[in-house]
Rosetta silent file (secondary structure, phi, psi, omega in degrees, C-alpha in Angstrom):
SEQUENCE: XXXXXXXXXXXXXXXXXXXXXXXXXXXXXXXXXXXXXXXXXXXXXXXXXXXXXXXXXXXXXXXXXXXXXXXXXXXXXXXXXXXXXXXXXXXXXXXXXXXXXXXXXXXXXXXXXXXXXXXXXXXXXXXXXXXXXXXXXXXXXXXXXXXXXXX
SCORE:     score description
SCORE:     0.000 S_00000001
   1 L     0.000  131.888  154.937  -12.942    5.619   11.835 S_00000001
   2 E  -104.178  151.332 -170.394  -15.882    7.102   10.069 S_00000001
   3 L   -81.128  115.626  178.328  -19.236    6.304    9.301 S_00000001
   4 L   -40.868  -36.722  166.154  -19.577    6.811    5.833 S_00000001
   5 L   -27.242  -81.723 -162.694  -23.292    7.235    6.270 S_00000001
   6 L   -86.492  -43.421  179.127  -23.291   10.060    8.795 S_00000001
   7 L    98.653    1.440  177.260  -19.797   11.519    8.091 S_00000001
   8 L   -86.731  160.510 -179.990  -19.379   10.985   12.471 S_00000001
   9 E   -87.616  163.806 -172.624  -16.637    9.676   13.809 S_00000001
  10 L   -96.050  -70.024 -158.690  -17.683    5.381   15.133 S_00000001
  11 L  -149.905  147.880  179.279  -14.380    5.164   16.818 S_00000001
  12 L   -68.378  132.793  164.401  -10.589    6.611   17.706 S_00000001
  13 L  -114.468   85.884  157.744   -7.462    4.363   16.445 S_00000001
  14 H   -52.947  -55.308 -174.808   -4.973    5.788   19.306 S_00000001
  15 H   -72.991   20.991 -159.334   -2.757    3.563   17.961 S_00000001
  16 H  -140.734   15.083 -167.603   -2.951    4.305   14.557 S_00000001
  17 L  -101.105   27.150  167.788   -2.210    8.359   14.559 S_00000001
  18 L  -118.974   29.572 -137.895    1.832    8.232   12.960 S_00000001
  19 L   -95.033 -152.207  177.212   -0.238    6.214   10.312 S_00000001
  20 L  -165.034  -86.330 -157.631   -0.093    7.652    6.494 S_00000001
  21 L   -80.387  149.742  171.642   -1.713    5.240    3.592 S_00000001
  22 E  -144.691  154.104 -168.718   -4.865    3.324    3.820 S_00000001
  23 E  -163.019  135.180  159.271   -6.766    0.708    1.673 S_00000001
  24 E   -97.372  155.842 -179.433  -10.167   -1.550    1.984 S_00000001
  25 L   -90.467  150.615 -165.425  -10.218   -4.831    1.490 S_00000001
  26 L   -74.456   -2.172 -155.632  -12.906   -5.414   -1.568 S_00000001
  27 L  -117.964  -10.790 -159.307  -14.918   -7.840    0.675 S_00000001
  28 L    53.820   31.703  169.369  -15.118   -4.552    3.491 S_00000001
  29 L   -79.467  -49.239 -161.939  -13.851   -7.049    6.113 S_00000001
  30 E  -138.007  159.284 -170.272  -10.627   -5.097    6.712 S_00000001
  31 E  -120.515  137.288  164.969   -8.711   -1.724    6.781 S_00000001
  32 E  -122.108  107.918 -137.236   -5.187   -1.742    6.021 S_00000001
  33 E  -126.652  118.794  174.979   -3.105    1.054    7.364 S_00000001
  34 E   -97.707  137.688  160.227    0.522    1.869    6.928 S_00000001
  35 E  -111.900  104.082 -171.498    2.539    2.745    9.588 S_00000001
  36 H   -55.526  -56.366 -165.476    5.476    4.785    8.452 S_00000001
  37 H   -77.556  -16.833  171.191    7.587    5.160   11.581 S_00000001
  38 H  -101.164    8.476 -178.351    6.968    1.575   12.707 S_00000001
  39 L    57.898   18.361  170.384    7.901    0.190    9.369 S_00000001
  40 E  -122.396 -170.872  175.643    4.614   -2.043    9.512 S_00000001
  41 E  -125.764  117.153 -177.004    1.089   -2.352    8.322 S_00000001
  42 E   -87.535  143.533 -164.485   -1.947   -2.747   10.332 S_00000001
  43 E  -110.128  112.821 -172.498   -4.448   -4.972    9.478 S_00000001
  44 E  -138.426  133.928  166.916   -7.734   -3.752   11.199 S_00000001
  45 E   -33.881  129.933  167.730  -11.599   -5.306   11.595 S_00000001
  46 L   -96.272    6.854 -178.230  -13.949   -3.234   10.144 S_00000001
  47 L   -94.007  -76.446  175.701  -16.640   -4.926   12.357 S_00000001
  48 L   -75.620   -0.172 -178.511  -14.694   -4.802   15.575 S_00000001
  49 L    49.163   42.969  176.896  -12.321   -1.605   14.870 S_00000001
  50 L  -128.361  155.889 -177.633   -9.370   -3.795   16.528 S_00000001
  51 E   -51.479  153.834  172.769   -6.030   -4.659   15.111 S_00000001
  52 E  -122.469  -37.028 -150.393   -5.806   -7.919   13.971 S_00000001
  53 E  -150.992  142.188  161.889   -2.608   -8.076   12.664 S_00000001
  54 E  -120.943  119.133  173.607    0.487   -6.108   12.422 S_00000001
  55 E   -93.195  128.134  165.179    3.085   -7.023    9.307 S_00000001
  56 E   -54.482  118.267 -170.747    6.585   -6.063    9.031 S_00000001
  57 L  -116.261 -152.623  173.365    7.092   -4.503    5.811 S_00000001
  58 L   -80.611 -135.634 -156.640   10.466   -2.445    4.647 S_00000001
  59 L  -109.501  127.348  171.442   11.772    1.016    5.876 S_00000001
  60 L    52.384   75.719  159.059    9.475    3.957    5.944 S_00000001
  61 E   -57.980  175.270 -146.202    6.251    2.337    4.145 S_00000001
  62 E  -130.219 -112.295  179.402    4.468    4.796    2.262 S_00000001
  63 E  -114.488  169.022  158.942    1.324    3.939    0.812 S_00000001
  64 E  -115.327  147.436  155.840   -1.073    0.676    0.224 S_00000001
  65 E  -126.460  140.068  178.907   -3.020   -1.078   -2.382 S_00000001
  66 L  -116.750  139.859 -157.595   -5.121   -4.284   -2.472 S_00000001
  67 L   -58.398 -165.504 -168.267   -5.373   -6.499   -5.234 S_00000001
  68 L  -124.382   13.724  167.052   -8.548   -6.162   -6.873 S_00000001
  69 L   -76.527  -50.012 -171.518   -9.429  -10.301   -6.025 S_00000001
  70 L    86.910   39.707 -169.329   -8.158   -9.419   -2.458 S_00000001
  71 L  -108.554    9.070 -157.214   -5.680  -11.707   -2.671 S_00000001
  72 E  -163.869  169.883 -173.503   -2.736   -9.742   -2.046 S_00000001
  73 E  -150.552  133.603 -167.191   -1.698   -5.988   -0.530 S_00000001
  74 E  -122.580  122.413  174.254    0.968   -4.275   -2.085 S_00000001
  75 E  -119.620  139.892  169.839    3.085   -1.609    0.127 S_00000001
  76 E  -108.000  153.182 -179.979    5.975    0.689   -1.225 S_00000001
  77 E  -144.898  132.712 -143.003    8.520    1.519    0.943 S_00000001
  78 L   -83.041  -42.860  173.977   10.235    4.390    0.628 S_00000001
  79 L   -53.066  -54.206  176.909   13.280    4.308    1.935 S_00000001
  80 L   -73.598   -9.735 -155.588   14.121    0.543    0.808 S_00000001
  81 L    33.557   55.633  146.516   12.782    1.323   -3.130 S_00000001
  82 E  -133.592  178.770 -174.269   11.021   -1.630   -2.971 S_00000001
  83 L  -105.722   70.409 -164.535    7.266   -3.040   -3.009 S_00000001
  84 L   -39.671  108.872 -141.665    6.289   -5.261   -0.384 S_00000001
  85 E  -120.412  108.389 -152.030    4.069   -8.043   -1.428 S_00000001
  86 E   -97.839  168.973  175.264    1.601   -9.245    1.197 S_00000001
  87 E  -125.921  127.730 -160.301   -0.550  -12.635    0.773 S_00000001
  88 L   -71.494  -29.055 -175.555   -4.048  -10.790    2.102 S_00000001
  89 L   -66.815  -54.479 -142.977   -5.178  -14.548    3.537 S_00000001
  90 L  -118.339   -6.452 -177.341   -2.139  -14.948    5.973 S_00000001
  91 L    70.806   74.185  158.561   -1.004  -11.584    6.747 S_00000001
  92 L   160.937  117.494 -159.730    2.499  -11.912    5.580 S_00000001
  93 L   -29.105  121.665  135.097    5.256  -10.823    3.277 S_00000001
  94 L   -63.707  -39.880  163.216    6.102  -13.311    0.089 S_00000001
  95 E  -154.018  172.133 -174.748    7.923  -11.088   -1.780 S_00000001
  96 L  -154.642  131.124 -131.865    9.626   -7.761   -1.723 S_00000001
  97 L  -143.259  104.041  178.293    9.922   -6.468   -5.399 S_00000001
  98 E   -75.167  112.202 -176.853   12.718   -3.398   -6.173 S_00000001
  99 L  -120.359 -165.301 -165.556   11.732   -0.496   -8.120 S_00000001
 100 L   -73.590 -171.861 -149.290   13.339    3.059   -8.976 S_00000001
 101 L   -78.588  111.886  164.812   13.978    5.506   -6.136 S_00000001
 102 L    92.194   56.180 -161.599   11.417    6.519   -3.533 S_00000001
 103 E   -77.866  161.772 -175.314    8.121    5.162   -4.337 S_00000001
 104 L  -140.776   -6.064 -159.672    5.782    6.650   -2.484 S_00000001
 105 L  -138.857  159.491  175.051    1.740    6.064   -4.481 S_00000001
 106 L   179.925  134.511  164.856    0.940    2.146   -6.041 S_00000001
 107 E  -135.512 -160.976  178.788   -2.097    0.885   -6.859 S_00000001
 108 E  -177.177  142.211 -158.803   -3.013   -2.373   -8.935 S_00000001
 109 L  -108.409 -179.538  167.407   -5.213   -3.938  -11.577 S_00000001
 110 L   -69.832  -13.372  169.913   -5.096   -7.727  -12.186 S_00000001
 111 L  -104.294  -42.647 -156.844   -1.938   -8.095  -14.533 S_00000001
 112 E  -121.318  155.844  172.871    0.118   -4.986  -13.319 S_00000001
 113 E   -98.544  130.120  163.935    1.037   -3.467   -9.590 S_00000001
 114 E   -93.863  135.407  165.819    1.688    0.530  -10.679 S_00000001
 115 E  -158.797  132.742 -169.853    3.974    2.611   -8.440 S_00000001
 116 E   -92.810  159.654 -167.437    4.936    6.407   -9.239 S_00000001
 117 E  -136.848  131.883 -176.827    8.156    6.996   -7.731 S_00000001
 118 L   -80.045  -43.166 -161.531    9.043   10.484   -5.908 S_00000001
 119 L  -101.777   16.753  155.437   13.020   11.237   -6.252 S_00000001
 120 L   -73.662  -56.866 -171.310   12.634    9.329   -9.869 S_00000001
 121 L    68.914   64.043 -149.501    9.874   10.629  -11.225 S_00000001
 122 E  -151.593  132.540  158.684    8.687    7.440  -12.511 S_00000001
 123 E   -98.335  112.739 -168.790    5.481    5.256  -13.476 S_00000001
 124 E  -104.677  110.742  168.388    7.093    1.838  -12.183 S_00000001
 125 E   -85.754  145.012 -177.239    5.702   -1.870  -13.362 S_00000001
 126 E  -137.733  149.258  163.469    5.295   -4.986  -11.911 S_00000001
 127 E   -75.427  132.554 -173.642    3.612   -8.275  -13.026 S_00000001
 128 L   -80.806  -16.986  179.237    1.112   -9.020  -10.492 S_00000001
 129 L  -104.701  -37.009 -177.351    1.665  -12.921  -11.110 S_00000001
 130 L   -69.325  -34.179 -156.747    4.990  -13.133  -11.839 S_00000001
 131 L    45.807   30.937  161.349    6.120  -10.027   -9.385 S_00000001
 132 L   -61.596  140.524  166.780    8.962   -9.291  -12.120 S_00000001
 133 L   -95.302  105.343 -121.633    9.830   -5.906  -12.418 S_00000001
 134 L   -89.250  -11.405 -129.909    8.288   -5.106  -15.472 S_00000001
 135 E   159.990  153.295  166.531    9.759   -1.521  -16.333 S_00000001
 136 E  -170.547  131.619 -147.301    9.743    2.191  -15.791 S_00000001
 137 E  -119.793  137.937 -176.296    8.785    5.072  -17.710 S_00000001
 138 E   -72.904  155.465 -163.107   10.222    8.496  -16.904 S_00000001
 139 L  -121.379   -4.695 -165.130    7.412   11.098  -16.185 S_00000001
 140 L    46.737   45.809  166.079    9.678   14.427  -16.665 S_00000001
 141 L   -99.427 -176.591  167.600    8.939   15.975  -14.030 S_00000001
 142 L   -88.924  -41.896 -169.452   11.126   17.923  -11.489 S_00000001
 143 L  -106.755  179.211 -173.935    9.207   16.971   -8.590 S_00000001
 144 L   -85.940  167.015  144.335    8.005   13.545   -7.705 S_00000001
 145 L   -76.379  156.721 -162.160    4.347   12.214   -8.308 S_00000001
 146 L  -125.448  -35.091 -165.266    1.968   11.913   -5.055 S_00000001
 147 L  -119.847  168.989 -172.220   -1.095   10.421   -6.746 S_00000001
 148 L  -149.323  119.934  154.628   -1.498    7.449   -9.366 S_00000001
 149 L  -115.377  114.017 -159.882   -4.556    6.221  -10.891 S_00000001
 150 L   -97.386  125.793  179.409   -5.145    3.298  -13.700 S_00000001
 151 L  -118.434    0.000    0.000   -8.275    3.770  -16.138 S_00000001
């Protein structure tokens, strides 16, 4: 972990180096870290730099996003083409939400969870209250999308 401040590192996550996506929680209480190869997501103190929590998500998570309330964590997993839906209070899956083939980037506003999809090539919708799958709009590319951003 680094200090934003100084740009040094505060402290080593041994346990965290096969990790790939990361997201703060909007309160800065917690770091949320996908771990592709263990299929979960760590939930880690940003006070104490310790693990809190690890959740089972699908197969070969991706990336993460947190709701923008912080009431929820959204993971895609790549492998399963679905979205994993976390409840941010309890640590633990609620729903798991199928979208087109290989998402790999998701972020989320208060009505929709977004997730670009790699062997699709897709902007992918979700209802954040409902968790319906809302949609999916072909992006024409050749290649997949990596990055996603809502303005």
């Amino acid at each position: 972990m680094l200090d934003t401040g100084t740009g040094k590192q505060r402290t080593l996550l041994a346990d965290q180096a096969e990790s790939n996506g990361v997201a703060v929680h909007p309160d800065g209480t917690r770091l949320y870290v996908v771990n592709t190869w263990h299929n979960t997501l760590s939930v880690i103190s940003t006070r104490t730099h310790r693990v809190l929590n690890r959740v089972r998500v699908g197969r070969t998570p991706w990336q993460v996003a947190v709701s923008p309330d912080g009431s929820r964590v959204y993971v895609t997993n790549s492998k399963d083409d679905t979205v994993s839906v976390i409840d941010a209070a309890h640590d633990r899956v609620i729903a798991t939400v199928g979208v087109k083939h290989v998402p790999t980037t998701v972020t989320a506003t208060a009505s929709t969870i977004w997730v670009a999809t790699n062997a699709s090539a897709t902007i992918d919708a979700i209802d954040a209250k409902s968790l319906e799958f809302l949609g999916s709009t072909a992006l024409g590319l050749t290649t997949g999308p990596t990055g996603l951003i809502v303005a």
